[in-house]
Backbone bond lengths (Angstrom), bond angles and torsions (degrees), N, CA, C in turn:
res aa  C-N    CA-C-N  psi(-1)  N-CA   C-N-CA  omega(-1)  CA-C   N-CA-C  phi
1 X - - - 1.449 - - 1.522 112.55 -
2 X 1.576 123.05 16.52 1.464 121.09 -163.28 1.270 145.18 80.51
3 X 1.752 106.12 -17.74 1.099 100.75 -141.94 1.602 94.59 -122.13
4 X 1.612 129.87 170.66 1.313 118.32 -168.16 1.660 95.96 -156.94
5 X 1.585 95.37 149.51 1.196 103.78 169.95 1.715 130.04 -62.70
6 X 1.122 117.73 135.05 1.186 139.11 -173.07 1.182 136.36 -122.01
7 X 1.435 150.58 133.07 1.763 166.18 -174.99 1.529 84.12 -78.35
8 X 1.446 107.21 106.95 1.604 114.27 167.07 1.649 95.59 -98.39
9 X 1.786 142.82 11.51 1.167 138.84 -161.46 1.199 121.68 89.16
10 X 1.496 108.83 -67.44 1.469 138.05 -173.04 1.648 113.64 -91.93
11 X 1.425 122.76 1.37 1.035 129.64 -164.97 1.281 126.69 156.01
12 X 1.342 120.44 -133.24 1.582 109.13 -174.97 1.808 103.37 -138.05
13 X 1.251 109.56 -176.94 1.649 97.22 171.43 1.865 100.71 179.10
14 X 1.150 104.97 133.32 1.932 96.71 157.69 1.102 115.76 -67.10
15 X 1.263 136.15 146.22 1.734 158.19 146.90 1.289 123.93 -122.59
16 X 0.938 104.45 151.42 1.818 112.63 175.26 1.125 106.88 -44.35
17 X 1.390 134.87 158.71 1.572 135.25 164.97 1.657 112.04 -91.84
18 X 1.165 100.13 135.75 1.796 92.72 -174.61 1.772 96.54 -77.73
19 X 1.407 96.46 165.43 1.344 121.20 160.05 1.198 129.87 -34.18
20 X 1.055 116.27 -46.39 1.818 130.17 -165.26 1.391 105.67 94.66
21 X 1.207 93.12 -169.63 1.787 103.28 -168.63 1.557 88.68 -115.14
22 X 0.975 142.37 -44.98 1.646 161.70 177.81 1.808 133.76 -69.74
23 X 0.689 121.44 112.92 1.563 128.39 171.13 1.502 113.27 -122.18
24 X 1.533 116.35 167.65 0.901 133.25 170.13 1.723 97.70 -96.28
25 X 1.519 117.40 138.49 1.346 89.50 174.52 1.355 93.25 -136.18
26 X 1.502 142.79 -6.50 1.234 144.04 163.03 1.458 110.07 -163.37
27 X 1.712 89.73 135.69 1.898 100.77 -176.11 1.366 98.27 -130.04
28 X 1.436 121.14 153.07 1.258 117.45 142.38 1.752 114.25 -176.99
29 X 1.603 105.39 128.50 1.257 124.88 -160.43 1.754 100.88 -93.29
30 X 1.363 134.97 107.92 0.980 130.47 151.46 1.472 150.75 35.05
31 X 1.244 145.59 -19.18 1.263 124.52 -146.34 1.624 142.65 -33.43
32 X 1.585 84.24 -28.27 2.090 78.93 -173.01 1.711 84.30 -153.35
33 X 0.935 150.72 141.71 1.903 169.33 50.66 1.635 72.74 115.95
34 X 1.586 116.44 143.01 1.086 151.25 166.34 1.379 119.01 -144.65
35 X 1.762 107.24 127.93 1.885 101.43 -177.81 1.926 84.60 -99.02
36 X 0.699 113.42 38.62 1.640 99.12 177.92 1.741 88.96 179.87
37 X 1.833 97.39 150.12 1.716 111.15 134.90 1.409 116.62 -149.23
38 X 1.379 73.61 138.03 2.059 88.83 -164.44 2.032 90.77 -94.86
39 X 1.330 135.17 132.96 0.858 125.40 170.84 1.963 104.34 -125.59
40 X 0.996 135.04 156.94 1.702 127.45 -151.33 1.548 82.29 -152.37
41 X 1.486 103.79 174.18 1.766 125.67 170.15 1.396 104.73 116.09
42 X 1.411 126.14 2.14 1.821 103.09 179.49 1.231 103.50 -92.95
43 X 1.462 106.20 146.68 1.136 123.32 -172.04 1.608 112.90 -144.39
44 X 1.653 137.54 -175.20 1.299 115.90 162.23 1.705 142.35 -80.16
45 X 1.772 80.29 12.27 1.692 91.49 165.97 1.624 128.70 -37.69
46 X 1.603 82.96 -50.89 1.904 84.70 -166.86 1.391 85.30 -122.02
47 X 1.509 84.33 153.41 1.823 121.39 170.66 1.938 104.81 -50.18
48 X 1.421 126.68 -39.49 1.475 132.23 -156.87 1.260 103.80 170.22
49 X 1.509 124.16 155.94 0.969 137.03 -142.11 1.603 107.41 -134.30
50 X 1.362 137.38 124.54 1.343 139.46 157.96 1.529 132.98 -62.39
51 X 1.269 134.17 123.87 1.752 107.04 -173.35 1.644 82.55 -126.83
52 X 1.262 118.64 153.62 1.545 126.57 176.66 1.372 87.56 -159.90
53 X 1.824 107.57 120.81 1.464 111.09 173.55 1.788 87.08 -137.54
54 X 1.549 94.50 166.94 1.291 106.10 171.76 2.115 98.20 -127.53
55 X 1.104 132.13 132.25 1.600 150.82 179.88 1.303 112.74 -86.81
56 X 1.260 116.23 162.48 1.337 132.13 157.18 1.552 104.84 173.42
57 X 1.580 119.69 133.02 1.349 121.56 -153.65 1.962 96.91 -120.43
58 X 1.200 106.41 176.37 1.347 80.91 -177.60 2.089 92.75 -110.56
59 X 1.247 111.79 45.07 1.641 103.60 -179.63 1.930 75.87 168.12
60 X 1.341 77.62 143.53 1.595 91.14 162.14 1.363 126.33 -63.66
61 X 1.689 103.11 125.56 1.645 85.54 179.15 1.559 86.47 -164.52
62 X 1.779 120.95 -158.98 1.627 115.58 -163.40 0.909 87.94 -125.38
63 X 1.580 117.68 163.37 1.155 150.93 142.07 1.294 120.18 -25.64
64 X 1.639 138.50 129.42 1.200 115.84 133.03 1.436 103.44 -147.37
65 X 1.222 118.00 -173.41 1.819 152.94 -171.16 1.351 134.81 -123.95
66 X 1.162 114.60 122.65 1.807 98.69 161.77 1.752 90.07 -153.62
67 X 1.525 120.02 165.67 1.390 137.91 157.28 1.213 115.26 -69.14
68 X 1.251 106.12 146.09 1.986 112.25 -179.83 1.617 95.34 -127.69
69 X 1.395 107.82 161.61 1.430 119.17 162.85 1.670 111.60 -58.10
70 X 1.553 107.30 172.39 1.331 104.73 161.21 1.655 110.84 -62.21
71 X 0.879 140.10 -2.45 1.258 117.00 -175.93 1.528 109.88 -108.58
72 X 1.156 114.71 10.49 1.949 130.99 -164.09 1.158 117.38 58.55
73 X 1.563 113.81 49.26 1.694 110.82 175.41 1.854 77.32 -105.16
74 X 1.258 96.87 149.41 1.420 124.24 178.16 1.408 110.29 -73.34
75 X 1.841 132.33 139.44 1.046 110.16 174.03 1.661 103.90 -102.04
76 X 1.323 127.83 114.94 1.226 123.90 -123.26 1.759 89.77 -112.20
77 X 1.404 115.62 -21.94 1.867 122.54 -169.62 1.307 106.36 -62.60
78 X 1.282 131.61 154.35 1.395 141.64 175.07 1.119 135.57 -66.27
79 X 1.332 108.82 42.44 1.539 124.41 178.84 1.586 129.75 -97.23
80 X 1.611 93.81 23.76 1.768 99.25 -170.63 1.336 115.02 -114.46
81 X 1.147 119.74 135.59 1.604 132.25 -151.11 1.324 99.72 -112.02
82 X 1.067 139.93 131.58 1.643 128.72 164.86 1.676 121.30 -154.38
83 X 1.115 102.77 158.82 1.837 104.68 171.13 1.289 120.94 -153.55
84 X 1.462 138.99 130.02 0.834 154.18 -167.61 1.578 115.13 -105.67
85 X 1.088 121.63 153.38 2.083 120.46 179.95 1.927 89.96 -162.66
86 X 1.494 91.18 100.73 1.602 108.30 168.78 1.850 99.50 -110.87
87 X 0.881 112.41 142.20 1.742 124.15 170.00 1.212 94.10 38.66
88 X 1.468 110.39 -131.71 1.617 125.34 160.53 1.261 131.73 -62.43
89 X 1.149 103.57 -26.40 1.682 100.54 170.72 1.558 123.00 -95.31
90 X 1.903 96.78 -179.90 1.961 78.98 166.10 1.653 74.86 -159.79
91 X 1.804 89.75 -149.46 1.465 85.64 178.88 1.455 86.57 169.68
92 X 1.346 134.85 132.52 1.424 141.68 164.15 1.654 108.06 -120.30
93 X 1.322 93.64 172.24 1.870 111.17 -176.84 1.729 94.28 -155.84
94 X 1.763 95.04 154.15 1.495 135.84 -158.08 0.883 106.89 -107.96
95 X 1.757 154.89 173.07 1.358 144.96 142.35 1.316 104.98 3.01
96 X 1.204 110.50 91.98 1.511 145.32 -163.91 1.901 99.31 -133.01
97 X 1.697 115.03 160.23 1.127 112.05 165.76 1.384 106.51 -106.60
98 X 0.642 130.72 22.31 1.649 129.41 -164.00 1.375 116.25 -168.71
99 X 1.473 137.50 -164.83 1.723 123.07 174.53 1.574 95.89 -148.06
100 X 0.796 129.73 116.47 1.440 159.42 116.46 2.035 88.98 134.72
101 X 0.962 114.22 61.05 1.220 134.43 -177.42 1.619 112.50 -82.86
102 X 0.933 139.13 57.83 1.298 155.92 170.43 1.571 128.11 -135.61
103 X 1.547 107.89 140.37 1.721 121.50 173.00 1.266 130.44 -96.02
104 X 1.262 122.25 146.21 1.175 110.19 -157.05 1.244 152.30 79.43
105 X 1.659 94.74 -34.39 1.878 109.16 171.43 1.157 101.32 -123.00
106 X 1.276 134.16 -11.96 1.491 141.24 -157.48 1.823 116.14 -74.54
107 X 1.151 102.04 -170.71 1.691 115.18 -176.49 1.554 103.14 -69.12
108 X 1.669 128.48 96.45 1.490 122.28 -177.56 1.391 104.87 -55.97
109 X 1.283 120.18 149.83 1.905 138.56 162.55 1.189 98.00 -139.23
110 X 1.847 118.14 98.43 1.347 126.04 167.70 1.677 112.13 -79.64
111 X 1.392 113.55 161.91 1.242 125.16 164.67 1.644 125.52 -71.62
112 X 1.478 107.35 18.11 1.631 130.17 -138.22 1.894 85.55 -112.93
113 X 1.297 129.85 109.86 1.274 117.91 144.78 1.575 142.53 -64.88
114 X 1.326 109.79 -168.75 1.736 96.48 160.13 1.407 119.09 71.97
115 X 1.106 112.73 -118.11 1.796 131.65 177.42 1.340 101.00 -58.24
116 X 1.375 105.56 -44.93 1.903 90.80 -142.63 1.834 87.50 -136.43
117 X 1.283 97.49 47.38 1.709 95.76 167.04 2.124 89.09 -110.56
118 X 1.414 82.19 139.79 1.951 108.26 -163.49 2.023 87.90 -66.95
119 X 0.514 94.60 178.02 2.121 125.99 -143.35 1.707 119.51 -148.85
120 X 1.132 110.25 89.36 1.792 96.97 -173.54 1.830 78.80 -126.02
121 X 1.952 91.43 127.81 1.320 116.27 156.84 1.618 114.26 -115.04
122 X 1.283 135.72 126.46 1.541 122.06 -172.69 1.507 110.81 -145.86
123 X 0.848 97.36 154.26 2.022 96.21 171.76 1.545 97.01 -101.48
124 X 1.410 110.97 153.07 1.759 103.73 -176.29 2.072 89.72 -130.10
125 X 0.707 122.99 113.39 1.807 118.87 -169.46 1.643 104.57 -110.63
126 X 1.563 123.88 170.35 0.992 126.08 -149.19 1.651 128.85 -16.05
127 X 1.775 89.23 87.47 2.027 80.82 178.56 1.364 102.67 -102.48
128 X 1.788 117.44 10.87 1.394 110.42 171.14 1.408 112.38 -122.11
129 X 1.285 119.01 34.02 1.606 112.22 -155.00 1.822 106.75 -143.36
130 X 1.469 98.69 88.28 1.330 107.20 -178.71 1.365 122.40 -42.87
131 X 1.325 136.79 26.83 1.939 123.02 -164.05 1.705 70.72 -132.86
132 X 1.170 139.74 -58.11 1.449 129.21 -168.21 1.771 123.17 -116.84
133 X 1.089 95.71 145.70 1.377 95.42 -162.28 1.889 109.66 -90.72
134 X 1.793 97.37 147.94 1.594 109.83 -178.08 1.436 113.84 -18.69
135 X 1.487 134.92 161.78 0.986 128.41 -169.53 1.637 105.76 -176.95
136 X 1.155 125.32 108.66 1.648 117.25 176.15 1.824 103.81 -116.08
137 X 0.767 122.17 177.98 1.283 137.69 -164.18 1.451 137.62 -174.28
138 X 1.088 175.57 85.72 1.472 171.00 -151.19 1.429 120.17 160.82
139 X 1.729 128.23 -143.71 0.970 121.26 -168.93 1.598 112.50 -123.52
140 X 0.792 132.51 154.32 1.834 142.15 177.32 1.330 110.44 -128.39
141 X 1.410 120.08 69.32 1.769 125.04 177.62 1.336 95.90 -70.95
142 X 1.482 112.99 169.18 1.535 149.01 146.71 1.658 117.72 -133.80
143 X 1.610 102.60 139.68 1.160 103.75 -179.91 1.660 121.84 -74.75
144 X 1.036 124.56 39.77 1.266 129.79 -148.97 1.893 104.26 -145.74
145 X 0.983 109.37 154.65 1.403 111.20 154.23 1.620 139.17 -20.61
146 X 1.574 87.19 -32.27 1.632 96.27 171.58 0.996 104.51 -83.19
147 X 1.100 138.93 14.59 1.717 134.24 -175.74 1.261 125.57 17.76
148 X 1.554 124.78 -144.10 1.710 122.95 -173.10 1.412 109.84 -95.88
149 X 1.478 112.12 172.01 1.533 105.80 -179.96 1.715 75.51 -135.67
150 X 1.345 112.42 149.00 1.778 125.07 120.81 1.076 130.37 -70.64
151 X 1.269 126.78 132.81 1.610 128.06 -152.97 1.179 117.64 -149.61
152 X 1.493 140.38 103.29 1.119 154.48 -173.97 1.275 107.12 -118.79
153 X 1.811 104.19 134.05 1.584 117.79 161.20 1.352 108.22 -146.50
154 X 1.612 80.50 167.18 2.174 92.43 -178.91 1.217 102.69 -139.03
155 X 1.221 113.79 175.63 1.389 125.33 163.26 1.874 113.17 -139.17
156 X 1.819 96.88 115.02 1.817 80.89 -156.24 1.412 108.79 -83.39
157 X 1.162 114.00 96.51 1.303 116.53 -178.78 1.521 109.51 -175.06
158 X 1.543 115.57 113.32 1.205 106.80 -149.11 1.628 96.71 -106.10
159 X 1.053 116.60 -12.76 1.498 116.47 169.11 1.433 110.79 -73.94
160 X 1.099 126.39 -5.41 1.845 140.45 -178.20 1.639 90.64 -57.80
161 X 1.648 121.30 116.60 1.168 111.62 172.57 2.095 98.57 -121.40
162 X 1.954 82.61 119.69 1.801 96.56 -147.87 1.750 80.19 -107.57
163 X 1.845 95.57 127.04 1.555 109.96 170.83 1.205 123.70 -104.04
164 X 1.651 117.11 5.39 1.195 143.42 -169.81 1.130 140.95 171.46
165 X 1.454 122.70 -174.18 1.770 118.44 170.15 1.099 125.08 -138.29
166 X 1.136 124.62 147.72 1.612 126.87 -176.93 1.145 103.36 -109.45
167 X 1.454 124.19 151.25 1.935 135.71 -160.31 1.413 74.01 -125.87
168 X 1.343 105.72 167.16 1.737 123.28 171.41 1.661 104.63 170.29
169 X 1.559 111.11 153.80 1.494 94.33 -178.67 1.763 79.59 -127.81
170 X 1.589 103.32 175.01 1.426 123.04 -135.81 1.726 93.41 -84.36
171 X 1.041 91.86 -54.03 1.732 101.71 177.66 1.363 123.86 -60.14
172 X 1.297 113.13 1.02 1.393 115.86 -165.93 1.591 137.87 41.47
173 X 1.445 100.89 44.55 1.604 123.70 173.93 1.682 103.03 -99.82
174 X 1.348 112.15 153.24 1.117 123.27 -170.60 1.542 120.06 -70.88
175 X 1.554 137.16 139.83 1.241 112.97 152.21 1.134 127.01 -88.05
176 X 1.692 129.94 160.75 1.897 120.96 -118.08 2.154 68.65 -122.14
177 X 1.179 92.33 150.62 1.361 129.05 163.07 1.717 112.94 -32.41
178 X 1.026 114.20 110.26 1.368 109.19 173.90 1.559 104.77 110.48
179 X 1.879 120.75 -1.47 1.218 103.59 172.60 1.789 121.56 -83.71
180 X 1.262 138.50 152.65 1.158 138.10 -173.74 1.321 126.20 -125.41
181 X 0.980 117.61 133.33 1.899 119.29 179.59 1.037 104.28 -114.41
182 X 1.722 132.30 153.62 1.448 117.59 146.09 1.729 79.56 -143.12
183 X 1.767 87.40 165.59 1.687 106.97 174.59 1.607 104.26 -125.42
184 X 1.197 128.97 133.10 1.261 137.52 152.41 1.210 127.81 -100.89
185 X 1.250 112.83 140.20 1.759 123.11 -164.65 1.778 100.50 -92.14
186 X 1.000 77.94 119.55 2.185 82.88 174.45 1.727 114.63 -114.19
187 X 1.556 117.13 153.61 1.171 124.78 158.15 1.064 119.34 -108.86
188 X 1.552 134.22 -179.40 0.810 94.00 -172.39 1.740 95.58 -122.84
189 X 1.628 102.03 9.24 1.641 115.91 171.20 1.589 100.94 -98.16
């Protein structure tokens, strides 16, 4: 019936069950080679958004990012700011089309499952909230030698009203079957 026991102070009582702070608000696991994933659903429900994917590419190649409309058109103009800090190195970009869009130094996506298939956990914060602009943040490990990165991007434009994200790697090789994203919607009451 919804409803759950509760500390009224003085005793006990049924109440409605709240909501949670958490949703699932878009998943989707792979079936066969993808050069892109567009994933959509933010809205002003939640305060910020969770993304936890697990990769695997079918050829070595990098990482990258950009925001799409609600409808998954990409916002594709050079307004993306970003910086990266793996081991000793790092590496950021300026009026950029994309976020962490670079070869060679960039975010690795091996063809490697299991152990050492790469890992992006991130917070993604106001992608509905005109006073501050898009903003993701968190970590992009690999089980491998390349170890973890910290990873920050923006998009400077705070009127940008972002309904999603598009994945893509730099070289334009596919990601391999079986990789998965999901995003969860958070509050932060």
């Amino acid at each position: 019936d919804g409803q759950v026991l509760t500390s009224t102070g003085s005793g006990v009582a049924w109440e409605d069950a709240g909501g949670g702070a958490s949703a699932l608000v878009a998943s989707t696991v792979l079936s066969s080679a993808a050069a892109s994933i567009t994933l959509t659903g933010f809205s002003t429900t939640y305060d910020m958004y969770r993304i936890l994917g697990t990769f695997s590419a079918s050829a070595y190649d990098y990482f990258r990012a950009r925001w799409t409309a609600d409808n998954g058109t990409a916002h594709s103009s050079s307004n993306y700011a970003w910086n990266y800090h793996r081991k000793s190195s790092g590496n950021d970009g300026y009026d950029k089309p994309y976020m962490w869009d670079i070869t060679n130094a960039g975010l690795p996506i091996t063809h490697q499952v299991g152990t050492f298939a790469p890992t992006l956990d991130a917070i993604i914060s106001n992608p509905k909230n005109d006073n501050h602009t898009p903003t993701i943040h968190g970590l992009f490990a690999i089980g491998s030698s390349d170890g973890a990165s910290n990873i920050v991007g923006v998009y400077r434009d705070q009127d940008l009203d972002v309904g999603g994200i598009e994945l893509s790697l730099v070289n334009g090789n596919n990601f391999t079957a079986g990789t998965h994203v999901r995003i969860y919607g958070l509050n932060k009451s």
